[in-house]
GUMI-862923 format. One record per residue (C-alpha): residue in three letters; x negated, y negated, z. Coordinates in steps of 0.5 Angstrom, whole numbers, padded with zeros to 4 digits. Layout:
N
<Ala,<X,Y,Z>>
...
This chain:
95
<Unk,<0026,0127,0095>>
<Unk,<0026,0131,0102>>
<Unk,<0034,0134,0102>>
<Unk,<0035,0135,0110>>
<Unk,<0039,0141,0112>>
<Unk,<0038,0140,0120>>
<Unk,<0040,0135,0125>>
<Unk,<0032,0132,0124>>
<Unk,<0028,0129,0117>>
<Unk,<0022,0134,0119>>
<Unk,<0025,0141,0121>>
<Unk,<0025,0145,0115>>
<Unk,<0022,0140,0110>>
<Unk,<0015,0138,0108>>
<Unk,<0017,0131,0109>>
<Unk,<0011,0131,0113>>
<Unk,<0007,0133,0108>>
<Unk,<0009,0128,0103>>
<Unk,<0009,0123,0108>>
<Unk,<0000,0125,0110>>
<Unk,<-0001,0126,0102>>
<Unk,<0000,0119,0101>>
<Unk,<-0003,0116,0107>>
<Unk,<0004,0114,0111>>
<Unk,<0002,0112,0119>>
<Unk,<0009,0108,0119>>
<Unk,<0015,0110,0119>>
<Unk,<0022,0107,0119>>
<Unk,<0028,0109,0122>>
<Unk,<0036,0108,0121>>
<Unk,<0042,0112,0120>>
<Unk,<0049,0114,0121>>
<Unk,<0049,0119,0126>>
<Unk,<0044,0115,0132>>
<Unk,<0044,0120,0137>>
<Unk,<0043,0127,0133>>
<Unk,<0039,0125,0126>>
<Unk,<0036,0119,0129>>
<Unk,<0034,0121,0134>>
<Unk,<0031,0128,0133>>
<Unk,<0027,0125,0127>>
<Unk,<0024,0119,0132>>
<Unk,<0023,0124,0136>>
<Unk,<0019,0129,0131>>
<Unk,<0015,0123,0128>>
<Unk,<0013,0121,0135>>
<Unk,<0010,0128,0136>>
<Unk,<0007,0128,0129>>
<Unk,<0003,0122,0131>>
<Unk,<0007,0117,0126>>
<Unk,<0008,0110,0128>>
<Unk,<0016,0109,0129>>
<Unk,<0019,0103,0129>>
<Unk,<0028,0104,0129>>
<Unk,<0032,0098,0125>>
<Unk,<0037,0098,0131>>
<Unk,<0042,0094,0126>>
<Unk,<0042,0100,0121>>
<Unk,<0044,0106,0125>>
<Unk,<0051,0107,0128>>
<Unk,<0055,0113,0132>>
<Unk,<0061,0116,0133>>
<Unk,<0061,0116,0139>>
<Unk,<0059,0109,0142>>
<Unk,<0055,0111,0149>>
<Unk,<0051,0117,0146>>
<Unk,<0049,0110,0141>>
<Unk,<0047,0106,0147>>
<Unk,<0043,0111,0151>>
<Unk,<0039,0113,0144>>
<Unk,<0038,0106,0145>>
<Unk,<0036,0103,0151>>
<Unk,<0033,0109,0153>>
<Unk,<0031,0114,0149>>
<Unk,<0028,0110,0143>>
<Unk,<0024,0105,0146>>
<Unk,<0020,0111,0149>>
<Unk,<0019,0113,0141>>
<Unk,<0016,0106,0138>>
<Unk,<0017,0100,0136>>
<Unk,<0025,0097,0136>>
<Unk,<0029,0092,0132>>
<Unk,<0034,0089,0128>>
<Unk,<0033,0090,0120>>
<Unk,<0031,0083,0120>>
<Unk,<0026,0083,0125>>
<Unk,<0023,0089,0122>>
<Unk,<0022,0086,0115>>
<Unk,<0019,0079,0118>>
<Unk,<0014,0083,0121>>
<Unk,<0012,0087,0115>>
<Unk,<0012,0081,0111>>
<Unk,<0007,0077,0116>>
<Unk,<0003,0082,0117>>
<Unk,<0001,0083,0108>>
C-alpha cells in the first residue's frame, strides 16, 4: 500500500521501490483527477522507465477539456492507450 500525499503516485513514496522489488515493468493507470494525478503519475512512470499503458475509460476530470488534452496530447507521448477492455483483452491474449 503506498498513501499519496501529492498530486503523482511516485512523489514522496516508494512506490517505485516496491514496484522494482517485484519486478514490475508495466504499469496501469486510471483515476479521478485525469489532468492532476494521472498525468503526473504517467509522467513520473514514463521518467522512471516503466511501461505505461492509460485505461482511458477508467479516468475522469472536473474539467472536460484539461480531461481531452491529457488525452489526446499528452498521454499518447507517455504510452500505450485504451479502453478498460482493450487493456484487460491484451493482457489476456498475451498470458
Amino acid at each position: 500500500m503506498v498513501t499519496k500525499r501529492n498530486w503523482g503516485a511516485f512523489h514522496g513514496t516508494d512506490l517505485d521501490v516496491q514496484l522494482r522489488r517485484r519486478g514490475v515493468t508495466q504499469i496501469v493507470l486510471g483515476g479521478i483527477a485525469t489532468s492532476l494525478g494521472v498525468e503526473s503519475t504517467a509522467r513520473a512512470a514514463h521518467e522512471h522507465g516503466y511501461h505505461v499503458t492509460l485505461a482511458t475509460d477508467a479516468m475522469t476530470d472536473l474539467d472536460a477539456e484539461a480531461h481531452r488534452n491529457s488525452l489526446e496530447r499528452i498521454f499518447p507521448r507517455l504510452g500505450e492507450t485504451g479502453t478498460t477492455d482493450e487493456v484487460v483483452d491484451l493482457f489476456e491474449s498475451t498470458r
